[in-house]
C-alpha positions as CSV (number, residue, x, y, z in Angstrom):
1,X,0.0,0.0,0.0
2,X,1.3,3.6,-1.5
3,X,1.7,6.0,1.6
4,X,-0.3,8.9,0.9
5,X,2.0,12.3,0.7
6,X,0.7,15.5,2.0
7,X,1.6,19.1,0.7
8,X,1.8,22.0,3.2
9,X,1.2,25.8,2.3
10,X,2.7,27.3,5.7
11,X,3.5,31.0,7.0
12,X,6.5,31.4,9.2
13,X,7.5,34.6,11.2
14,X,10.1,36.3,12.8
15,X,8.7,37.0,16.4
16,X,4.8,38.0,16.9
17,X,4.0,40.8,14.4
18,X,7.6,40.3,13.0
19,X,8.7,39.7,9.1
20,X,6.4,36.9,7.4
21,X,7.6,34.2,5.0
22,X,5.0,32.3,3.3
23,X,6.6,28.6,1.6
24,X,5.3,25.4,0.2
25,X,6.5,21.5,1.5
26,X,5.7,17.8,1.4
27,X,7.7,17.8,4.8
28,X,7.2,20.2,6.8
29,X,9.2,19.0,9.7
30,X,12.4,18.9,7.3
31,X,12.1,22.4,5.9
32,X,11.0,24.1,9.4
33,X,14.6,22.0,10.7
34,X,16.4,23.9,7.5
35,X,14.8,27.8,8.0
36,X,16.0,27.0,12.2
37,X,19.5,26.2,11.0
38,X,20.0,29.3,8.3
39,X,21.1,26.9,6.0
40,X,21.2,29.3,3.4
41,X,22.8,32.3,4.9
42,X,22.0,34.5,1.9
43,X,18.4,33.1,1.8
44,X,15.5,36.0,3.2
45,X,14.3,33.7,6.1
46,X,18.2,33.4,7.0
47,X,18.8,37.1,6.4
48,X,15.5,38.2,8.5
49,X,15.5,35.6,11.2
50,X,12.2,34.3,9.9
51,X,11.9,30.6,11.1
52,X,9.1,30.3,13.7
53,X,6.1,28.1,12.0
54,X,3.2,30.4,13.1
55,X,0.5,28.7,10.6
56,X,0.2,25.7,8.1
57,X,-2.5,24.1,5.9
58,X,-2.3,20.5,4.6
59,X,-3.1,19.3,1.1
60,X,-3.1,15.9,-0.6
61,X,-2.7,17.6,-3.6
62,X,0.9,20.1,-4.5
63,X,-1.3,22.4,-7.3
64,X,-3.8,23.0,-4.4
65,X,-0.7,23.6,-2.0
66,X,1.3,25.9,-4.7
67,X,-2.3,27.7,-5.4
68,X,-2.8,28.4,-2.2
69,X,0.8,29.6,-1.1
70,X,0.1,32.0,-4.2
71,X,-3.1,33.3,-2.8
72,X,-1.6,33.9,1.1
73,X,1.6,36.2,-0.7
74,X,-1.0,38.2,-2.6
75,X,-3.0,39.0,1.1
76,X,-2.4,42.4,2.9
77,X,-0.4,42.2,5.7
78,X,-3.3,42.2,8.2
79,X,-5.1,39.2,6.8
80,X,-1.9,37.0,6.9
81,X,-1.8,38.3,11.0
82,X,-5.7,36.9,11.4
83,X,-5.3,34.0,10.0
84,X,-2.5,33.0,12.1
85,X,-4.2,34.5,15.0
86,X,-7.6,32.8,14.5
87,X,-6.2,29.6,15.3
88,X,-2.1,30.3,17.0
89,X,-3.6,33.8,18.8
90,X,0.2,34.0,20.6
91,X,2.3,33.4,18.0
92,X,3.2,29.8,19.5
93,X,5.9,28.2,17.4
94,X,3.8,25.2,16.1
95,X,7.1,23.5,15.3
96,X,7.6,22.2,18.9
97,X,4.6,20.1,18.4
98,X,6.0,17.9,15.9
99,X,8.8,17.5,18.6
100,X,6.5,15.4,20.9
């Protein structure tokens, strides 16, 4: 049986009210370890300090991923902040829970 891959549109920040980043993954785990460790130093996220996963949607499918990661950098500024705080209200770093 074919494990099923899921696709992840996600929104990372900075601090609370800090610089966004808005990204697409099938592992979301493994790219949130990569934005923590800089590992491009002349990437934005390394360059602003931008690797706290504040929000994430799944997706079976990568076009509805990719179409919605296009729709989220196209928002103002103050829908991207209620989105993540309709569900992450503090900001919470949602990448510790994948640690447990």
């Amino acid at each position: 049986m074919k494990e099923e891959k899921l696709y992840y549109a996600y929104i990372l920040a900075s601090k609370r009210n800090g610089t966004l980043y808005i990204g697409v993954t099938n592992n979301l785990f493994n790219r949130s370890v990569q934005h923590k460790l800089r590992q491009n130093l002349n990437s934005f996220t390394a360059k602003y300090k931008v690797d706290r996963l504040v929000y994430y949607e799944e997706y079976q499918y990568v076009q509805d991923a990719i179409l919605r990661e296009t729709q989220l950098k196209k928002w103002n500024r103050q829908w991207k902040i209620q989105l993540i705080e309709k569900n992450n209200l503090i900001w919470r770093d949602l990448f510790l829970d994948m640690l447990k």
